[in-house]
C-alpha positions in Angstrom: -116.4 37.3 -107.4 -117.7 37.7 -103.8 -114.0 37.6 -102.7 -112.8 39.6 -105.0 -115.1 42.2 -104.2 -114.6 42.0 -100.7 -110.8 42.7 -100.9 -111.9 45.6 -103.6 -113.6 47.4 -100.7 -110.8 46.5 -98.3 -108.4 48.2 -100.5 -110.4 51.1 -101.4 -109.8 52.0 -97.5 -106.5 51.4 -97.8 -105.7 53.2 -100.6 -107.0 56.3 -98.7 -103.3 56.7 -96.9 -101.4 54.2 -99.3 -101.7 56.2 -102.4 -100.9 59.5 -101.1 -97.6 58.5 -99.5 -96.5 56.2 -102.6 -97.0 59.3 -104.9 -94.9 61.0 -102.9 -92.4 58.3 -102.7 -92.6 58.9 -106.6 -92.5 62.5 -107.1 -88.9 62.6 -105.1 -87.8 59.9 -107.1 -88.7 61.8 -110.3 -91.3 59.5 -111.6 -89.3 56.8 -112.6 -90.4 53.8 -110.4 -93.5 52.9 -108.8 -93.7 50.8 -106.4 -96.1 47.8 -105.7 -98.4 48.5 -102.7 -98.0 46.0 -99.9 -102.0 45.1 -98.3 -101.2 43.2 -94.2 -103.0 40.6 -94.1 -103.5 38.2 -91.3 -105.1 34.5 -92.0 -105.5 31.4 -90.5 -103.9 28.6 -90.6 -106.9 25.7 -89.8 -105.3 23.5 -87.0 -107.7 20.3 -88.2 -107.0 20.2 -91.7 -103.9 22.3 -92.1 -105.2 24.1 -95.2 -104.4 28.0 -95.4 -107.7 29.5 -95.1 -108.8 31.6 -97.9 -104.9 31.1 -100.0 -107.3 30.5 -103.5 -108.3 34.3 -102.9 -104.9 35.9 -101.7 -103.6 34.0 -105.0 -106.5 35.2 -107.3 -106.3 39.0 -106.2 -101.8 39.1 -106.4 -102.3 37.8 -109.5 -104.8 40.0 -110.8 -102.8 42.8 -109.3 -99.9 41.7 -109.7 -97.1 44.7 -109.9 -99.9 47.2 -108.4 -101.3 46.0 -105.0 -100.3 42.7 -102.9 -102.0 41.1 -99.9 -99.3 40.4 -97.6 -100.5 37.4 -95.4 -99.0 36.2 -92.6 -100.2 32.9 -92.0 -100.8 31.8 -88.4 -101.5 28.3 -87.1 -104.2 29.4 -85.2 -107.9 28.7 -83.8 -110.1 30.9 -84.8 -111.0 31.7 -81.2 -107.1 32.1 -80.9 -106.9 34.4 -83.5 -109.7 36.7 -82.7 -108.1 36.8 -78.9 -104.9 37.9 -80.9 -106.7 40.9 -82.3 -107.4 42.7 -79.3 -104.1 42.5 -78.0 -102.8 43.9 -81.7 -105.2 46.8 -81.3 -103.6 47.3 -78.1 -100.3 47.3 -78.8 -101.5 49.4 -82.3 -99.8 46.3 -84.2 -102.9 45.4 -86.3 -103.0 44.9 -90.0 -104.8 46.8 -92.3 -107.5 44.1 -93.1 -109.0 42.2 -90.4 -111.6 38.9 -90.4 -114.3 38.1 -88.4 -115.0 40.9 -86.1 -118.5 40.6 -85.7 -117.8 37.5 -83.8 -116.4 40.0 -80.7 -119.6 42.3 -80.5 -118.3 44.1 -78.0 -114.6 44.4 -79.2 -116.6 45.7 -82.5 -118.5 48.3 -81.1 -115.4 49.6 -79.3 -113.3 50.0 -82.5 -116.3 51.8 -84.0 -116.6 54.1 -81.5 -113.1 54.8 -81.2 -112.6 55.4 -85.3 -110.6 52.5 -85.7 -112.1 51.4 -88.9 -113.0 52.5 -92.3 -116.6 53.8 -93.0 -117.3 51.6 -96.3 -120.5 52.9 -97.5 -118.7 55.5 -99.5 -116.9 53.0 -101.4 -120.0 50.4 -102.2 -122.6 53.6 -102.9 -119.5 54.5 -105.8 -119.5 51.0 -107.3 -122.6 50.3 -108.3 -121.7 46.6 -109.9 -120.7 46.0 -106.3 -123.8 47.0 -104.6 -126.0 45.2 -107.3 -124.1 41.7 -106.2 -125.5 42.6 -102.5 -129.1 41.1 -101.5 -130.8 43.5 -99.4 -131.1 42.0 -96.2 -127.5 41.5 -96.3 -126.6 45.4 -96.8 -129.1 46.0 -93.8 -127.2 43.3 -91.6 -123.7 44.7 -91.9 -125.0 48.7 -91.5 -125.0 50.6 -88.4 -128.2 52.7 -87.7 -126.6 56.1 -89.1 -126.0 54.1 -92.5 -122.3 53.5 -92.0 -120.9 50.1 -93.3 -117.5 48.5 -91.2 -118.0 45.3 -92.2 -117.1 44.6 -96.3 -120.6 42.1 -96.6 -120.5 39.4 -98.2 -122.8 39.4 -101.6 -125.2 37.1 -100.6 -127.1 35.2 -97.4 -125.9 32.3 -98.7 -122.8 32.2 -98.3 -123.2 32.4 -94.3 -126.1 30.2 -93.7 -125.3 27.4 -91.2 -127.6 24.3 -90.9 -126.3 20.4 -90.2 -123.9 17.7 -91.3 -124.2 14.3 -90.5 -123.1 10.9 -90.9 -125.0 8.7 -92.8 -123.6 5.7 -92.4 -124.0 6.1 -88.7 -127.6 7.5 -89.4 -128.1 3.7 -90.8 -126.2 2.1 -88.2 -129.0 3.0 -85.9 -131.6 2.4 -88.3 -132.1 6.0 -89.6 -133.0 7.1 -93.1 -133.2 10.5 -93.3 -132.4 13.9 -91.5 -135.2 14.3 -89.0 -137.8 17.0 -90.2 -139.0 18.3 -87.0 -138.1 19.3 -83.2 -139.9 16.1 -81.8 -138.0 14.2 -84.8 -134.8 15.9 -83.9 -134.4 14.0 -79.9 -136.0 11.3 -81.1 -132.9 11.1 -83.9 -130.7 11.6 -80.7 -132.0 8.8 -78.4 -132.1 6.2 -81.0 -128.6 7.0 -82.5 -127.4 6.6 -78.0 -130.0 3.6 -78.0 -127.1 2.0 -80.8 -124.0 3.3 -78.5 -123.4 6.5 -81.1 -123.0 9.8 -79.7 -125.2 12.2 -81.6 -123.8 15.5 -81.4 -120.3 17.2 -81.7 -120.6 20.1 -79.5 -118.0 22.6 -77.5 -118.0 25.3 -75.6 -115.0 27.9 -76.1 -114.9 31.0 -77.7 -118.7 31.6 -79.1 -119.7 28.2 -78.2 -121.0 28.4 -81.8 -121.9 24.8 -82.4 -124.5 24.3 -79.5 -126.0 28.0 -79.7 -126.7 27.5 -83.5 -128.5 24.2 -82.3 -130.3 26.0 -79.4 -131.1 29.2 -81.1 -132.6 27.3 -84.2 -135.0 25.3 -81.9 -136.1 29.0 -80.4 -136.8 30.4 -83.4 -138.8 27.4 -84.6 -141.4 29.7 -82.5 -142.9 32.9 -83.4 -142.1 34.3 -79.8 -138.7 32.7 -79.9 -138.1 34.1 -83.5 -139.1 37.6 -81.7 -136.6 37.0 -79.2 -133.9 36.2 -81.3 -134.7 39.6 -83.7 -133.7 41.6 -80.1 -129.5 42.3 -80.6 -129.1 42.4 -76.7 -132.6 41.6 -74.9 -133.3 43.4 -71.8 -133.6 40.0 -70.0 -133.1 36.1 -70.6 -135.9 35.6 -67.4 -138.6 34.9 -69.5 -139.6 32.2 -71.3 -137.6 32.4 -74.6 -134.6 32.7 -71.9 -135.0 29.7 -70.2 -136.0 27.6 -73.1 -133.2 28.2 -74.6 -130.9 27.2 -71.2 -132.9 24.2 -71.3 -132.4 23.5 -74.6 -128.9 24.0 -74.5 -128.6 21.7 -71.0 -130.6 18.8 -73.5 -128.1 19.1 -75.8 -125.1 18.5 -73.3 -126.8 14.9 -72.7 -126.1 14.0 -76.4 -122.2 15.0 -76.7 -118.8 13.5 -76.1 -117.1 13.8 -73.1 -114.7 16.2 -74.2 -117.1 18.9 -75.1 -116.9 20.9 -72.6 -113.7 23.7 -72.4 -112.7 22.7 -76.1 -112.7 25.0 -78.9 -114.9 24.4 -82.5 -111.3 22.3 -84.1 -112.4 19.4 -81.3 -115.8 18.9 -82.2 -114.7 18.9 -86.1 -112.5 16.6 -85.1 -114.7 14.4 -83.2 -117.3 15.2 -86.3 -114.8 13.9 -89.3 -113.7 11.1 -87.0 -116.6 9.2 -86.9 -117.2 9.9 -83.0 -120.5 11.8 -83.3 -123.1 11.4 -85.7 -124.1 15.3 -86.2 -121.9 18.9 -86.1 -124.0 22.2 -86.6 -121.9 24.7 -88.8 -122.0 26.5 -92.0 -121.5 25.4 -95.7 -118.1 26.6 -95.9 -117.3 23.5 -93.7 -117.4 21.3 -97.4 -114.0 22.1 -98.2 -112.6 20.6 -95.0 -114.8 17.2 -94.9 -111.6 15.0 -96.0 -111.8 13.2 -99.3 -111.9 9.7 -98.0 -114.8 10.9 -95.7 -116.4 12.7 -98.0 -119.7 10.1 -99.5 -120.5 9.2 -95.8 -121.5 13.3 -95.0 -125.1 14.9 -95.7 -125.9 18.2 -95.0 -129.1 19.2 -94.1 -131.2 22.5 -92.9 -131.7 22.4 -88.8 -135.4 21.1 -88.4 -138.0 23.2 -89.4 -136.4 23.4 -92.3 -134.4 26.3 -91.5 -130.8 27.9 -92.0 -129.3 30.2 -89.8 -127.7 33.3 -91.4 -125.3 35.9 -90.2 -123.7 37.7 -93.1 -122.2 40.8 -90.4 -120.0 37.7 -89.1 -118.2 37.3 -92.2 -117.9 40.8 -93.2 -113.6 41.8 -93.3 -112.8 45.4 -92.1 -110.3 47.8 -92.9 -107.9 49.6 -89.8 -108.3 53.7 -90.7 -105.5 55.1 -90.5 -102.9 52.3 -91.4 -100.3 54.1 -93.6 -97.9 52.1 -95.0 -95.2 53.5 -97.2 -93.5 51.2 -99.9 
């Protein structure tokens, strides 16, 4: 149902320039065909597992609309770093599809396409559909809305579904005489040094692209603070010279002493990789990472909130946007 409704308010946008030029396509062929609405799409292809990301959905929704409407996907084999690098050029070259992923991940690229119009205002469409904007929690609405109200960013219906925390190896946990996922900060490096103590690296990390496994790490330690939860409220703080800043450098530079060797100028797919290899102990990501722990791997992973017992959230990251003015004529 979340996906479902998410390509519903995708298509709503669309349908803005698609429907007016297929009825016209109709009324000079005297009503007798209609034509089946073509949605571009572009998805990845994940370069680790080589699953098509998000093909259950694209299947659900042609079938359901089979006839009518069809999301035309063209599959790329692709980081997702890749891909979002791939979108600004497409913007540039005025070659991008009408439905488009993680945006939110490029704040700035984001703000630019707002600015410029190049997206679909969706709050007209959720405010319609009222069993749509029931499925939304709250906080999530407020996450993907712009101050003036306006919604580019299709949310997703629930916090859940973009909460990140830790997954781990528990037969490497026991190798080093672990039992559990440490509960605290202090519990945390102490996890670290004992698992190096036994000759197992600790953490899968990288640095590419949003250097998203080591910032969740870093920016859940910060937060474990009411000033450094303060901090983190503060979309672009005036300054990191302070001390939220520079605990979360040093945090960060604490981290690097618990990776492989390859962690640094490597994109998210190496430290999966290193992760579901059996290399390093822990990875930081979200739960959508369960569908890609391999099968024979599968009873040896945990996953576990980041110390402090907390998850990080971003539901804006995951919301899919809709190119205004795309007019495609079938």
């Amino acid at each position: 149902m979340r996906y479902k409704k998410i390509l519903s308010a995708a298509l709503a946008g669309i349908l803005l320039f698609g429907l007016a030029g297929c009825a016209q396509n109709k009324e000079k062929a005297g009503g007798e065909t209609k034509k089946e609405i073509r949605i571009p799409m572009i998805l990845t292809v994940d370069p680790s597992s080589g699953t098509k990301n998000e093909e259950d959905v694209v299947n659900a929704f042609n079938d359901a609309y089979e006839g009518t409407y069809k999301m035309d996907v063209e599959w790329i084999l692709e980081t997702e770093e890749e891909y979002r690098k791939n979108l600004k050029r497409l913007n540039v070259t005025d070659k991008l599809p009408a439905v488009i992923t993680d945006l939110r991940m490029l704040p700035s690229f984001y703000e630019m396409m707002v600015q410029e119009g190049r997206l679909e205002n969706l709050a007209p469409y959720i405010d319609a559909d009222k069993e749509w904007k029931d499925m939304i929690e709250p906080s999530v609405l407020r996450a993907c809305s712009e101050p003036d109200g306006d919604i580019y960013l299709s949310p997703v219906s629930t916090a859940f579904f973009s909460c990140s925390g830790v997954f781990w190896n528990e037969r490497l946990f026991e190798e080093a005489g672990i039992r559990e996922f440490p509960r605290t900060w202090e519990e945390f490096w102490a996890c670290c040094e004992q698992l190096k103590a036994h000759g197992i690296t600790p953490l899968a990390l990288h640095t590419e692209g949003t250097a998203w496994a080591p910032m969740l790490l870093a920016t859940a330690e910060l937060a474990d603070s009411e000033e450094g939860a303060a901090f983190m409220d503060e979309l672009f703080p005036d300054s990191y010279q302070n001390d939220s800043g520079l605990r979360l450098a040093h945090t960060l530079k604490r981290l690097f002493s618990y990776t492989t060797e390859d962690a640094l100028h490597t994109d998210f797919d190496v430290s999966y990789e290193n992760f579901m290899s059996g290399k390093a102990a822990m990875v930081p990501n979200g739960y959508w990472m369960m569908d890609q722990v391999p099968e024979e791997f599968a009873a040896s992973v945990r996953f576990s909130p980041f110390p402090g017992n907390k998850l990080i959230s971003s539901p804006e990251t995951f919301g899919w946007a809709v190119v205004s003015g795309y007019v495609r004529l079938q």
